[in-house]
C-alpha positions, 0 to 999 in steps of 0.5 A: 279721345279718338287718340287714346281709344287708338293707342289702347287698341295698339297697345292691346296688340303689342301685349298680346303678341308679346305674351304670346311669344313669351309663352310659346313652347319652341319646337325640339331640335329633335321634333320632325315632320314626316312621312311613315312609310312601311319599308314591307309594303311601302305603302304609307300611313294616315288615317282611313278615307283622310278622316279627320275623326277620333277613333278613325283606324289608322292604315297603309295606303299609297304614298302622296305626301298629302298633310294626312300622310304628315305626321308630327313627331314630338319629341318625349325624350331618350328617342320616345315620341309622340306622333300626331297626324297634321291634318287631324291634330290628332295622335297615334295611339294604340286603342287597348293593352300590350296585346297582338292585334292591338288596333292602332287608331288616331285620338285626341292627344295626351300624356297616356302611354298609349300614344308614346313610340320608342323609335330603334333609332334617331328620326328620320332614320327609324327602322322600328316603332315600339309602343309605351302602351302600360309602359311596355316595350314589347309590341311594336308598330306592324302591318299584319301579315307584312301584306301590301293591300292599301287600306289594311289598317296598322295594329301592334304585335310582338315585336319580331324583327320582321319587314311588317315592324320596319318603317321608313320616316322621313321628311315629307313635301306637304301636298294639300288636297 
């Protein structure tokens, strides 16, 4: 009795493991882990005081490679992207319309446009991040004004060209708190 209630327990483990390997959705070859550093200010983005909550807006600090700094870029395809914080698990999203001041918070991932970003090139090497919100292309990610004060929080506006809509994202070294 002892040597079936073993071998069912044993064979519950191997079934599990093999569905979960069956159904597991492998990476892109064009998903990346990075860090998204404004190429204006050079300060980095996460969300506000490393928060861990829906809503939280999403600002420039100073870099530190910390996972709340990490952002995952899911691949849609045709360069659009679905970022989403490591530490949070939760996605950039720009909360409201294609309009200039869109504040950009992070929220709990889904298929809205909201939290889709066309990327002017291929990651790592992305200069502008244009927002899907309502299938748009018009705004993109910026840092108001182009300023460097940490802890200014990130909206969308008219894409325009300048230094405030360029961005660095790279490979990041995760650095735990």
């Amino acid at each position: 009795m002892r040597r079936l209630r073993i071998f069912a327990v044993l064979f519950t483990i191997v079934t599990l493991a093999a569905v979960t390997l069956i159904t597991a959705v492998p990476a892109s070859a064009d998903d990346h882990t990075v860090g998204v550093q404004s190429r204006a200010s050079l300060l980095c983005l996460q969300p506000l005081n490393e928060s861990l909550d829906a809503g939280t807006p999403i600002v420039q600090v100073r870099c530190n490679n910390r996972s709340t700094q990490t952002w995952f870029f899911e691949d849609m395809g045709d360069h659009v992207f679905r970022p989403r914080n490591l530490a949070s698990g939760l996605c950039l999203d720009a909360l409201g319309g294609a309009t200039n001041g869109t504040p950009v918070v992070q929220w709990p991932c889904s298929g809205i446009s909201n939290q889709r970003w066309r990327a002017s090139k291929d990651l790592p090497d992305v200069v502008s991040l244009r927002s899907r919100v309502a299938g748009t292309s018009s705004h993109c990610l910026d840092v108001p004004g182009g300023q460097s004060t940490e802890g200014l929080a990130v909206q969308i506006y008219v894409c325009n060209g300048t230094s405030a809509q360029a961005w660095g994202v790279g490979v990041t070294t995760i650095i735990q708190p």
